[in-house]
C-alpha positions as CSV (number, residue, x, y, z in Angstrom):
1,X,-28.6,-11.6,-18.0
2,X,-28.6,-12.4,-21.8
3,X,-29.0,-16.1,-22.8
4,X,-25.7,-17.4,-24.9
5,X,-26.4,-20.3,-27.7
6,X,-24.8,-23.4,-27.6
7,X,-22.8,-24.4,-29.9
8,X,-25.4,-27.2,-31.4
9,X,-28.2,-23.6,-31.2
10,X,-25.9,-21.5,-32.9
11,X,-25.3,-24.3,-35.9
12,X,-29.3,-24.9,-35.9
13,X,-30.0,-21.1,-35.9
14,X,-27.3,-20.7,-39.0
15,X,-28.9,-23.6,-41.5
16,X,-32.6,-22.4,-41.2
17,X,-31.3,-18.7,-42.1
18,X,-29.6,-20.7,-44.3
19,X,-32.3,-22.6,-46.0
20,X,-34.6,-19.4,-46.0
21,X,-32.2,-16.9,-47.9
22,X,-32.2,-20.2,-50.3
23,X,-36.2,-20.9,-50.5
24,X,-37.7,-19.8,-53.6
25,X,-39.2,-16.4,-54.8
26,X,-42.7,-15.9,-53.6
27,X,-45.0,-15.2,-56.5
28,X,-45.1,-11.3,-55.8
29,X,-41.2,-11.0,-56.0
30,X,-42.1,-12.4,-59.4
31,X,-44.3,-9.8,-60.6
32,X,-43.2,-8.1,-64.0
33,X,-42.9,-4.5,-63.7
34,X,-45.2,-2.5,-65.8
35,X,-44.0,-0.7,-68.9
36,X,-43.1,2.7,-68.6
37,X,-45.4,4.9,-71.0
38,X,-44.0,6.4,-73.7
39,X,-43.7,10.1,-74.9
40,X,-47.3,10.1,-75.7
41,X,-48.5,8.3,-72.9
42,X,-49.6,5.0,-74.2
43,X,-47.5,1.7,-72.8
44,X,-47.4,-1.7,-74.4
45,X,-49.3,-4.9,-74.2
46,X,-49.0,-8.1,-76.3
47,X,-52.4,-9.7,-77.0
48,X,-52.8,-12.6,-79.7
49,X,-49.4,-12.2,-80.7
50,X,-49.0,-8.6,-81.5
51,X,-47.7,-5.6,-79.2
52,X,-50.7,-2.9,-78.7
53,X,-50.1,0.3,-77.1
54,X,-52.9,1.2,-75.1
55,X,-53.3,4.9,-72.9
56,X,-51.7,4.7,-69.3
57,X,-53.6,6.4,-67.6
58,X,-57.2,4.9,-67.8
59,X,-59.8,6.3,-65.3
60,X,-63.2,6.5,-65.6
61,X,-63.7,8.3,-62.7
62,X,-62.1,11.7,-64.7
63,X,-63.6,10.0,-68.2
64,X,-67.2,10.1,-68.5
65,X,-66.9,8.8,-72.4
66,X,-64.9,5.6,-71.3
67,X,-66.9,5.5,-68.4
68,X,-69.6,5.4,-70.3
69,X,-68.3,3.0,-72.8
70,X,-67.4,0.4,-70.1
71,X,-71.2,0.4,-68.5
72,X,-72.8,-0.4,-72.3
73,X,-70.4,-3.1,-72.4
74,X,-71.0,-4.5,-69.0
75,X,-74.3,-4.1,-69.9
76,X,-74.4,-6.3,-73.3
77,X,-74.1,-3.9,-75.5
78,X,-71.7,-5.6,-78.1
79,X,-71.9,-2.9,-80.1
80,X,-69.7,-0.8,-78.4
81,X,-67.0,-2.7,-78.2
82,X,-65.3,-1.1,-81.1
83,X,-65.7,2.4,-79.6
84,X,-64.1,1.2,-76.7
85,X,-61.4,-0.5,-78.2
86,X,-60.9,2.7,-80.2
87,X,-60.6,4.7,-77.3
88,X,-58.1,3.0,-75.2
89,X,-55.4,1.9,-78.4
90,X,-52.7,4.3,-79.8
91,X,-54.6,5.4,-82.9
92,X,-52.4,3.4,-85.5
93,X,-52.6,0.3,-83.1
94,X,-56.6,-0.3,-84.3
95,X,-55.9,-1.8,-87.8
96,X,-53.2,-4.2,-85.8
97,X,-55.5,-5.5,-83.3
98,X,-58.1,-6.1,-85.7
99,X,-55.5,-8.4,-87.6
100,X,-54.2,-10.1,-84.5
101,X,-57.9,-11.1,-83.8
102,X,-59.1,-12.3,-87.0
103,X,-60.6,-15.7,-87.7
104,X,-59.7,-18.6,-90.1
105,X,-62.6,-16.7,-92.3
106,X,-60.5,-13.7,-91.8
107,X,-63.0,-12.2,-90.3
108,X,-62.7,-10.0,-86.5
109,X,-64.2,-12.5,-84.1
110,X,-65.8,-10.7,-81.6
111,X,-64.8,-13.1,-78.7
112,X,-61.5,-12.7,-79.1
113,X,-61.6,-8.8,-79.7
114,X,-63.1,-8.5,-75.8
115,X,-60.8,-10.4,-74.5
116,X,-58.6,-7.5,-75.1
117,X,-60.2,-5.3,-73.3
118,X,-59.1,-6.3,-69.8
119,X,-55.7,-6.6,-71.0
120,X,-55.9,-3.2,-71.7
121,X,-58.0,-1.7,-69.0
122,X,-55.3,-3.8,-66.1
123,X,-52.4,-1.9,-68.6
124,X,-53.8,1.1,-68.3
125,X,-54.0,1.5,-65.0
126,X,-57.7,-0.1,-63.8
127,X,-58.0,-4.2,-62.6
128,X,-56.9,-6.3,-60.8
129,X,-53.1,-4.9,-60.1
């Protein structure tokens, strides 16, 4: 025998679907898609205030040069940071990121020139997506 609501049940029932259709957005529904990559396969990410396009499809596991690259940096090899950031940017994109992350002294501060990397890495298809 099925159980029939009230009238008081029903009303209940009715405000808290109510009041969950009207809750907020949970933070994944808020997610921004990821750009589509264009006709030559790089898609693009703004860093310091200027829009890179880096490759889309990043994997080191088919990529022994960028694998390679990553593992000197991870291992504190400064030095080839520029390789890598050559290797994952469109190849007029370099001269722009070098702007975006010059200095007061106009010089390329190497700081902020890293903290590209992961921006570009999670763009192209590796992190924490």
């Amino acid at each position: 025998m099925a159980t029939t609501e009230t009238p008081t049940e029903k009303l209940e029932r009715r405000k808290a679907e109510s009041a969950r259709d009207a809750s907020p957005k949970k933070p994944q529904d808020h997610k921004t898609k990821k750009a589509s990559p264009d006709t030559e396969g790089f898609v693009p990410v703004e860093y310091e205030g200027a829009t890179i396009r880096v490759q889309a499809d990043l994997d080191p596991a088919t990529d022994f040069e960028l694998l390679d690259a990553i593992g000197k940096l991870e291992e504190g090899a400064a030095s080839g940071l520029g390789n890598l950031v050559r290797m994952v940017t469109a190849p007029g994109d370099f001269p722009v990121l070098m702007n975006a992350c010059r200095n007061a002294r106009g010089k390329v501060d190497p700081e902020t020139l890293a903290g590209f990397i992961p921006v570009a890495l999670e763009a192209g298809g590796l992190g924490n997506s």
